[in-house]
N, C-alpha and C positions, 0 to 999 in steps of 0.2 A: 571736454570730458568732465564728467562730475565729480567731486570730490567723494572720498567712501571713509569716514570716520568710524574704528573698530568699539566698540562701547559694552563697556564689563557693568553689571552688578548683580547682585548675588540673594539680595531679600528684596521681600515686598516695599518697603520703605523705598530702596533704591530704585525698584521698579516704576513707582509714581514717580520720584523725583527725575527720573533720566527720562520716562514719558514727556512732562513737562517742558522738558529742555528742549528733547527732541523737535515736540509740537514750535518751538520756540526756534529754532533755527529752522525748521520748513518754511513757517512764515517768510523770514529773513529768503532765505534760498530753499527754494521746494527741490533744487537738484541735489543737493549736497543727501547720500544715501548713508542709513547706518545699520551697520552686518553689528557681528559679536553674539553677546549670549545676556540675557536678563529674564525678565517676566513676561506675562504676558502685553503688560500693557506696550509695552516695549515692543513685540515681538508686532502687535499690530500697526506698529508706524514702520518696522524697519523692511530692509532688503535682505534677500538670502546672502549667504547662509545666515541664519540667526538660532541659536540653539535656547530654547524655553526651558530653561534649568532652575526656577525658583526653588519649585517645588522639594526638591535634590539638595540646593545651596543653600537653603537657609535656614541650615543649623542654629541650632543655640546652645553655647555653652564649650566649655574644653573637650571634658568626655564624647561631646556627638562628634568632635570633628577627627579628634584619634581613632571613634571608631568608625569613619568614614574617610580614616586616609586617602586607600587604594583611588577609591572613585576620584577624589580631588586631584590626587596626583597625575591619574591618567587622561581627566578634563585638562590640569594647568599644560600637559607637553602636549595634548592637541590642539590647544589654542596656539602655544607657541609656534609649531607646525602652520597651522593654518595663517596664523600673522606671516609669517617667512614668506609663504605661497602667494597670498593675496596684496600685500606690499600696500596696505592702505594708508590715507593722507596721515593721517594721525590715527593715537588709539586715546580713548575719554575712556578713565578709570574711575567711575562712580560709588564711593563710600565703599564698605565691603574688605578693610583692610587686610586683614587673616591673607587673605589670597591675593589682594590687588596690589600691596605691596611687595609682594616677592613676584610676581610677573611684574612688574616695572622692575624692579633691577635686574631681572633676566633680561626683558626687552632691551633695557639699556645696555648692558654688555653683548645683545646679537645684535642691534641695529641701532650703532651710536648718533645717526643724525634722523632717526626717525620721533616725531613730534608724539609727547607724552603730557596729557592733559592731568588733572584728578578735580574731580566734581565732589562735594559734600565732605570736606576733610576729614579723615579720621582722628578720632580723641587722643593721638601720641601725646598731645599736652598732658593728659590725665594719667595712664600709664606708661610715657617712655619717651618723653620730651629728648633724650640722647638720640633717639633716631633721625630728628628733622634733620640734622645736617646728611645724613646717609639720603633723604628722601630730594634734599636741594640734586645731589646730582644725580638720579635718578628721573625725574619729572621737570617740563619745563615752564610747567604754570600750574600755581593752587588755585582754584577757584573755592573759598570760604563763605559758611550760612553766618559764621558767630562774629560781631566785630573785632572781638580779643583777638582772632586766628590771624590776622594780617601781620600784623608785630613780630607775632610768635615764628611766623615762615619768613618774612623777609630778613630777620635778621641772621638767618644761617645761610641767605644768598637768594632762596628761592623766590623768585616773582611770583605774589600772592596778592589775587583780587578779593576785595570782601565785597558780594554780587545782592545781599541781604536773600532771607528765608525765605524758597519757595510757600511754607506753610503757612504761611499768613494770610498770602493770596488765596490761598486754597478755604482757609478755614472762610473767609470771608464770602466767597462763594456760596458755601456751605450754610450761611445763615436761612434761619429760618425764622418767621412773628412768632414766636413761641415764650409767652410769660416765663418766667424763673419763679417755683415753685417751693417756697421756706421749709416743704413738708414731705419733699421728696428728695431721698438719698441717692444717688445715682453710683452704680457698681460697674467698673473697669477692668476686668483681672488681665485683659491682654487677648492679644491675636492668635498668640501660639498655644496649641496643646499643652505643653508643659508648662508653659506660665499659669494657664488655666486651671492645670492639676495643682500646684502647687499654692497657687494664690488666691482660689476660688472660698475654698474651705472656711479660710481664715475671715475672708468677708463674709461667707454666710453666718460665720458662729458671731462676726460682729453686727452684723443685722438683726439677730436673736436677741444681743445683748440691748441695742436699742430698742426692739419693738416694746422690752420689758421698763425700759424707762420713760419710752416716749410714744404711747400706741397709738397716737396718732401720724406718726409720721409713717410711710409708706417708700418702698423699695422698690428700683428696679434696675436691673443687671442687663448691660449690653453686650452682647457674644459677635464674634467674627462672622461667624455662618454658622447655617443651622444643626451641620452634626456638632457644633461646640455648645450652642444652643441645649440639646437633648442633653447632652455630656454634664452642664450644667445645674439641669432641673433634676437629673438623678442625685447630685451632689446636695441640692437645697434641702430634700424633702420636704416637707411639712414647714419648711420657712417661709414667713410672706414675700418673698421677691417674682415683681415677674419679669422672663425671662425675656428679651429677644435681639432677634440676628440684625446686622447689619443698620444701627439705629445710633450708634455710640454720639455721633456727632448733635441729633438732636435733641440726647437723652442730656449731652452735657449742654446745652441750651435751656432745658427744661429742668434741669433738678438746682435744689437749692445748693446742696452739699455732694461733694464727690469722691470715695476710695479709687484709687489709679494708679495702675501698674505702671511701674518703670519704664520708660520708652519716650516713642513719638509721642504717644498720648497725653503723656502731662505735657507737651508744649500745644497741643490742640487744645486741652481742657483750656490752659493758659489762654488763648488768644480769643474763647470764648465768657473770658474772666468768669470761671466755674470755680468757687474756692473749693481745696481738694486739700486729700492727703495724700504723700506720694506711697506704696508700696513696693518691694521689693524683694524674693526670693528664687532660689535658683541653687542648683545642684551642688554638697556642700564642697566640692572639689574644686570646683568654679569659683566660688566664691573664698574657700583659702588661699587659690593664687591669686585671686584679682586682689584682695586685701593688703595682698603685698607687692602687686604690682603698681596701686592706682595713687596717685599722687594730690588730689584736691580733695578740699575739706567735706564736698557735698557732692550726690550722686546725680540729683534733679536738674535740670539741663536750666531753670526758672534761675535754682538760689547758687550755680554757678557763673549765669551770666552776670547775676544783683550781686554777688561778692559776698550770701551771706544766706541764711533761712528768712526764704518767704515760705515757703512752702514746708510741712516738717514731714519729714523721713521715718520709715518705719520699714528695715531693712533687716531681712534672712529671722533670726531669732526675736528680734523685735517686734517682728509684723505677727501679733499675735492677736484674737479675735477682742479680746480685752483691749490691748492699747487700739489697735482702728476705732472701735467703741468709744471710749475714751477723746479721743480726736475729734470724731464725727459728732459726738454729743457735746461738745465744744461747742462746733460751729455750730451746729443745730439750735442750741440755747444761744446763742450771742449774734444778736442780729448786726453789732457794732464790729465785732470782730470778720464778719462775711464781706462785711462793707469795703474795710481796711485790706483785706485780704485779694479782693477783686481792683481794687485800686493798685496793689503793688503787681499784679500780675500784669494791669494794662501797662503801668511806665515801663515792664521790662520788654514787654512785647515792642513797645516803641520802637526800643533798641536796636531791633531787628531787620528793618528798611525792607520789608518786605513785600510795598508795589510795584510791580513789573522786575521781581528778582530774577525769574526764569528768562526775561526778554537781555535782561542783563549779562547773566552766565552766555546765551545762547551768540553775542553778539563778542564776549570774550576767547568765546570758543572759534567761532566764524574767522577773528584777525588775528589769533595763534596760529589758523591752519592752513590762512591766506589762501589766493586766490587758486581761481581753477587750471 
């Protein structure tokens, strides 16, 4: 009989990453099936039931998720339900904490010897290092991207593999013979609408401010898809940027200099050693509890792994079309400083052990769940 592994994630990010794995334990065992709830890409590897809820789950921010309680709460007790019913090998909890941590300690008080994995750890280090030891008896294996994570889970009990960064491999993939370009700014504002709303602005008025100092340099803005795309160019007006969808990867290949939103994306700019500035804003309600929830010195996933600013931040009030300006015309003038900059991105990327990480989790996961 095959083995049927239950597999949660909630955003697009987790949707590639648990793809990967997935892809990653077919190989290993093409029987081994996985139901649950994710993205699409998910949804085209797995077995039914599998419910395609990105779209619905990947909120951003406090406000969206209060005001989508009902819905969450009436997904978390039909999963639990369905878990009860289906009685699968184990359940793989993919990034996504908000939700994935409180079905693990559900699960674990309705089904104490049924196997609980977590794939891509959540940043409790950052905001609420007090919970790991609540998450040890909860879950029976961490699977970590960052190396610090292993330290940090094992010593409250939990068995924690550090498996290195599926994105590495990825980005790598992703290359393309495309020059780096001294004279081209490349604009990131993010995947989600609201990051877009929000952070789009501030870039254009800083592209304004360089074309005035530097008119020979030239712009161009990578959008998720094309209605962000449109959403975009209505925002630019009359700015020289051009716009387009689904390019981010070779646009950070090709530009010299980079503005980039908070996320996966500075670790992809990263691995494509694009020097950048990181940006950051978000709903001011969000950002007064994270303030006092978040506990490390930097936001950027780069100058938290290096222990320090590679990268410099420009967060909520700060990210203003003057300071990215300022930033960008930095790099833009110093060809020493782009140099330096790309160099500290490659050592941190090192850090990451990023070949054949997916084959590694997938092979974590396979002798947690044992055999058929």
């Amino acid at each position: 009989m095959s083995r049927r592994i239950w597999i949660v994630a909630g955003e697009t990010s987790g949707d590639a990453r648990s793809a990967e794995l997935m892809r990653a334990v077919h190989a290993l065992d093409p029987d081994v099936a996985f139901i649950g709830a994710g993205g699409p890409r998910m949804q085209a590897l797995a077995a039914e039931p599998f419910d395609n809820w990105i779209a619905e789950a990947g909120v951003l921010g406090l406000w969206d998720v209060l005001r989508n309680y009902g819905y969450f709460r009436a997904k978390f007790t039909r999963m639990l339900a369905d878990i009860a019913r289906l009685q699968p090998d184990a359940v793989l909890l993919v990034d996504y904490p908000g939700f994935n941590l409180r079905l693990a300690k559900a699960l674990r008080a309705a089904h104490p010897r049924l196997k609980i994995l977590y794939y891509v750890s959540p940043q409790v280090w950052a905001w609420n290092r007090g919970r790991i030891p609540k998450m040890a008896r909860w879950l029976d294996l961490m699977l970590c991207i960052f190396p610090f994570e292993k330290d940090l889970y094992e010593a409250s009990g939990l068995r924690t593999e550090f498996v290195g960064h599926p994105i590495v491999e990825q980005m790598a993939r992703d290359r393309v013979p495309a020059a780096r370009d001294p004279l081209l700014l490349g604009l990131f504002p993010g995947s989600r609408e609201r990051e877009v709303n929000r952070i789009f602005p501030a870039m254009v008025g800083a592209a304004r401010i360089v074309a005035k100092s530097r008119p020979d340099v030239r712009f161009e803005a990578a959008a998720a898809t094309e209605a962000h795309a449109a959403t975009m160019r209505a925002m630019a007006g009359d700015a020289p940027i051009t716009i387009r969808a689904g390019t981010a990867h070779e646009l950070m290949q090709r530009a010299g200099v980079g503005i980039v939103c908070s996320g996966t994306a500075t670790l992809e700019a990263a691995c494509f050693g694009l020097p950048y500035a990181l940006v950051y804003k978000t709903a001011w309600l969000t950002y007064a509890v994270g303030r006092r929830l978040v506990k490390v010195n930097h936001l950027g996933i780069v100058n938290i792994l290096a222990g320090r600013t590679v990268v410099r931040e420009f967060i909520q009030d700060g990210a203003t079309p003057a300071t990215l300006a300022d930033e960008a015309l930095r790099l833009l003038n110093d060809d020493a400083a782009r140099a330096r900059l790309a160099d500290e991105l490659a050592a941190v990327v090192a850090t990451l052990n990023g070949d054949r990480a997916a084959e590694r989790a997938a092979r974590a996961v396979l002798e947690e769940v044992g055999p058929a």
